[in-house]
Each structure stands twice: as structure tokens, then as C-alpha cells.
C-alpha positions in Angstrom: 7.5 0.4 -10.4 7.0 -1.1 -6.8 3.8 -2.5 -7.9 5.1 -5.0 -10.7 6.8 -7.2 -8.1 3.3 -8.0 -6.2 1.5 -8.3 -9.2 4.2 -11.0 -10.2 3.5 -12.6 -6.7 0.0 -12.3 -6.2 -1.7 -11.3 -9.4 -5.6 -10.3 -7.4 -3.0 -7.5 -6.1 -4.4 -5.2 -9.4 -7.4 -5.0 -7.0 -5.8 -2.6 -4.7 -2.9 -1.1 -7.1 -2.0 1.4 -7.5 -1.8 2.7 -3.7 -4.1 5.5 -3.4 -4.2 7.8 -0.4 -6.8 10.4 0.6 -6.2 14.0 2.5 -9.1 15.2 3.5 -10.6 18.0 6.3 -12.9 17.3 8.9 -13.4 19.4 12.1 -10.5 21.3 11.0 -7.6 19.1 11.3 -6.3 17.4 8.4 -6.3 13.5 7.9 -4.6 11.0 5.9 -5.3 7.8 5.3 -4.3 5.0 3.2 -4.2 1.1 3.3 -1.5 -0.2 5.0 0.8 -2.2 2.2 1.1 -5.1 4.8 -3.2 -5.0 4.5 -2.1 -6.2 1.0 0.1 -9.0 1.9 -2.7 -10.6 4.5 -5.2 -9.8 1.6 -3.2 -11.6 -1.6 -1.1 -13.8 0.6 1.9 -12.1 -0.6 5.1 -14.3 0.6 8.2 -12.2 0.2 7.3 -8.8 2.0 10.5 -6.9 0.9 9.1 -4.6 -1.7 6.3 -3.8 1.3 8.9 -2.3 3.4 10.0 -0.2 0.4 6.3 1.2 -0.2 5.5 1.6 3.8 8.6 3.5 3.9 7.7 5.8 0.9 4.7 6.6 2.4 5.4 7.2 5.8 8.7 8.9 4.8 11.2 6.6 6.1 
């Protein structure tokens, strides 16, 4: 689990885990959207950012 590490780090990260995106329709284009995971290091003061580029890079297919 990707999420352990943070939690480990920064334990308020439970605030925001797990990730969660939403798809949605509006005007007939599709949307995605989702918290960036690097939102979650400014917002916990994460230090080691590693496991972030693993998550941004499983979203964003990478």
C-alpha cells in the first residue's frame, strides 16, 4: 500500500487517504479531477517525497 509510508511520515495524512478521484460530465466533455499527491506533501509536511512520485505516476499513467 502506497499510503502506509505517509501515514508513517505524517500521520494527519489519514485526512486525505485514501486518494479519491472523481469523473464526472459537464457540457459534454468528460473531467477528471483529483488532488495532486504533492497537495499532500505541502499539506502534512511530508519530507521524503519518493512514494509521491510513485502515486502521481499511477495516476497520471506514467
Amino acid at each position: 500500500m502506497l499510503g502506509t509510508p505517509l501515514m508513517q511520515t505524517s500521520a494527519t495524512t489519514v485526512l486525505d487517504l485514501p486518494q479519491k478521484i472523481i469523473v464526472y460530465k459537464e457540457n459534454n466533455k468528460v473531467h477528471l479531477a483529483y488532488n495532486d499527491p504533492f497537495y499532500l506533501k505541502e499539506r502534512h509536511i511530508i519530507e521524503n517525497a519518493e512514494v509521491l512520485n510513485t502515486i502521481t505516476n499511477k495516476v497520471t499513467g506514467n
